[in-house]
C-alpha positions in Angstrom: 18.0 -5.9 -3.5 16.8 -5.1 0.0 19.0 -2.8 1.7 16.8 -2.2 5.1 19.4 -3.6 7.1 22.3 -2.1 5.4 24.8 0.9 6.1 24.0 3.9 4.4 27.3 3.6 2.2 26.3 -0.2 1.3 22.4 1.0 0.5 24.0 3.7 -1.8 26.2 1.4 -3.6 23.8 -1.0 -4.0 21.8 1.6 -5.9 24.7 2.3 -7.6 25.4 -1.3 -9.4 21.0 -2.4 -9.1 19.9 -3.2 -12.6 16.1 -3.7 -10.5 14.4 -1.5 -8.2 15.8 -1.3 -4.8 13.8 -1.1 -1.7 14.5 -0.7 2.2 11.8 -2.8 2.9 11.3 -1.8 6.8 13.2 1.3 8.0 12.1 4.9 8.2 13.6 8.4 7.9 16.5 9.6 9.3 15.3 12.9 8.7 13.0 12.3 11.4 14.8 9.6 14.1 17.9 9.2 14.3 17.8 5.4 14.6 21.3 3.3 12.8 18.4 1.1 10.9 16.8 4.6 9.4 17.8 5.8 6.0 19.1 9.7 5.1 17.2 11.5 2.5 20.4 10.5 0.6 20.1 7.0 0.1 16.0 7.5 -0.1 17.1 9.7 -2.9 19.0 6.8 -4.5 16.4 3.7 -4.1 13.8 6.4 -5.9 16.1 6.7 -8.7 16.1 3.2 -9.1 12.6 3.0 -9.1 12.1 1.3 -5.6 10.7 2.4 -2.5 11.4 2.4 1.2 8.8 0.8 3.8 7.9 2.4 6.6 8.3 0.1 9.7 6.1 -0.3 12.9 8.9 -0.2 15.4 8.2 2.3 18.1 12.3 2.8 18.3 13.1 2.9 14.5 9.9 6.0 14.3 10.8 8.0 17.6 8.5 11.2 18.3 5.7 9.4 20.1 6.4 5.8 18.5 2.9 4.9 17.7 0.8 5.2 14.7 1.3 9.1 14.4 4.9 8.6 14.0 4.5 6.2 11.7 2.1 8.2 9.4 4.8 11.0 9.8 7.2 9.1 8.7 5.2 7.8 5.3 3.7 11.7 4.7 7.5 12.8 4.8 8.4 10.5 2.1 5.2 11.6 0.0 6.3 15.4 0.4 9.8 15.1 0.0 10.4 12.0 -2.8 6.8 11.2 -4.2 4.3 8.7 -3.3 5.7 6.3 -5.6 8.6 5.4 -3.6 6.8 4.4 0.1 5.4 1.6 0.9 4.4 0.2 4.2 7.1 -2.3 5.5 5.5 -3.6 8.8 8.9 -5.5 9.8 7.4 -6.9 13.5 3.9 -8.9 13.3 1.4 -8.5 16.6 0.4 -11.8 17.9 -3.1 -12.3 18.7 -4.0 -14.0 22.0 -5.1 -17.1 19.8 -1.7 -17.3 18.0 -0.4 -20.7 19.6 -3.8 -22.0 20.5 -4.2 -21.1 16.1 -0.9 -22.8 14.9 -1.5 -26.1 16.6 -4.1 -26.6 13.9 -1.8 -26.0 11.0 -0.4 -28.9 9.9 3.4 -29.3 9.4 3.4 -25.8 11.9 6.6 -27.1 14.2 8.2 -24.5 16.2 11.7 -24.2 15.8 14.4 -23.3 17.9 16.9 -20.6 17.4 18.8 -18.4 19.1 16.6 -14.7 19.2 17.2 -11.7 17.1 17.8 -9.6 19.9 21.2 -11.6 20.6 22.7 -10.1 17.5 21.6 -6.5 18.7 23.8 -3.7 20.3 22.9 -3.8 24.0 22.5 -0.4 24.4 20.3 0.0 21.1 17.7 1.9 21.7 14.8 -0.9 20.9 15.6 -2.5 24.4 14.3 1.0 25.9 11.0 0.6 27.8 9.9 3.3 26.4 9.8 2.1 23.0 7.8 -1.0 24.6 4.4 0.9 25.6 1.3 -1.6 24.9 -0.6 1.9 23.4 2.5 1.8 20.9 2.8 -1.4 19.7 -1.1 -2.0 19.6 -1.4 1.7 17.7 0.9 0.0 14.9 -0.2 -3.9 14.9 -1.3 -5.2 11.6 -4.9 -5.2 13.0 -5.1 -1.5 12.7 -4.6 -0.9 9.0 -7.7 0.2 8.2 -6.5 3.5 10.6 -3.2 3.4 8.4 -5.5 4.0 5.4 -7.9 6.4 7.4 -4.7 8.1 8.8 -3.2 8.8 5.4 -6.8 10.2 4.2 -6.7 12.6 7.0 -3.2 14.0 6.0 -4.8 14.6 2.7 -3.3 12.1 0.4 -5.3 11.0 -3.1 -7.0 7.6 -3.4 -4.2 6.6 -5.7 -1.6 7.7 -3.4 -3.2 5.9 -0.6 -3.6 2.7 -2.9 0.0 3.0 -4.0 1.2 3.3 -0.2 -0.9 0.2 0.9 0.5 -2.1 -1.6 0.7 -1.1 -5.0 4.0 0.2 -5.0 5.1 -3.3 -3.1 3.2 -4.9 -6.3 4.5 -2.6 -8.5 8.3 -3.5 -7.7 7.5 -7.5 -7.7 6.7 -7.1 -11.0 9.1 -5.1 -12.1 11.6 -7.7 -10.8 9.5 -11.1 -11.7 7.1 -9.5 -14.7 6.0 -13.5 -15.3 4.4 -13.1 -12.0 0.9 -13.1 -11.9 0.3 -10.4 -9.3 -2.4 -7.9 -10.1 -3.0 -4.3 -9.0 -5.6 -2.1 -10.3 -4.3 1.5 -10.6 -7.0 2.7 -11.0 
């Protein structure tokens, strides 16, 4: 189960009644941001008892502080400190869109874009991801999927092992899948 965009009491049952790992695949700390979409150290608790983990989004407004990359790495080193490394993962959520993207897709075949009405209709007005000041191009840029070599470098900096790093990066993701699909052939080397 995937509780990232559940309540706190729904993520916490879920735990509850979850014969599989659980995970919150993109959220952060509430400990740190008080954002509706972040999880307490409660339910945190509860997905690392079932063996799961909680990814750390790239949403300036979900991470608060300074809502770049330094946030972000805040958020994963509170999660290391405080539950274990085994239980993080990095949950991206948003993708950044290289200049090229449309110009790229028109060679994919089958790519048709579809119409539908935008996630942001759903939203709370007043939430604070509409803020401008979660928009910053340093923010979003700091945190785009092109930069996570600096996630891994950042994470080396705050002192973390090799096999925590590896674990944060993907192994706990891989981990998980296998845990819930073992006929999967996904492979991880923990070494």
């Amino acid at each position: 189960m995937d509780v990232a965009h559940s309540s706190q009491k729904t993520a916490i049952d879920a735990c509850k009644i979850s014969s599989a790992p659980v995970v919150a695949s993109h959220s952060a700390c509430m400990s740190l941001w008080e954002h509706p979409r972040n999880k307490t150290d409660e339910v945190i608790s509860k997905i690392a008892d079932t063996g799961g983990y909680i990814g750390i989004c790239c949403i300036p407004a979900f991470l608060g502080m300074t809502g770049d990359i330094n946030s972000f790495l805040n958020h994963i080193t509170y999660v290391v400190k405080k539950f274990g490394s085994k239980y993080v993962a990095i949950g991206t959520d948003n993708g950044y869109l290289s200049p090229n993207f449309k110009k790229e897709m028109k060679k994919v075949s089958g790519y048709i874009k579809k119409h539908r009405e935008r996630w942001n209709n759903y939203w709370p007005k007043k939430d604070p991801i509409f803020d401008r000041k979660w928009q910053k191009t340093t923010q979003v840029k700091s945190l785009a999927w092109t930069n996570w070599p600096l996630f891994t470098v950042g994470l080396v900096q705050r002192g973390l092992t090799e096999k925590q790093i590896r674990d944060i990066v993907g192994g706990n993701v891989i981990r998980v899948m296998k845990e819930v699909n073992p006929s999967s052939h996904l492979s991880y080397n923990k070494g």
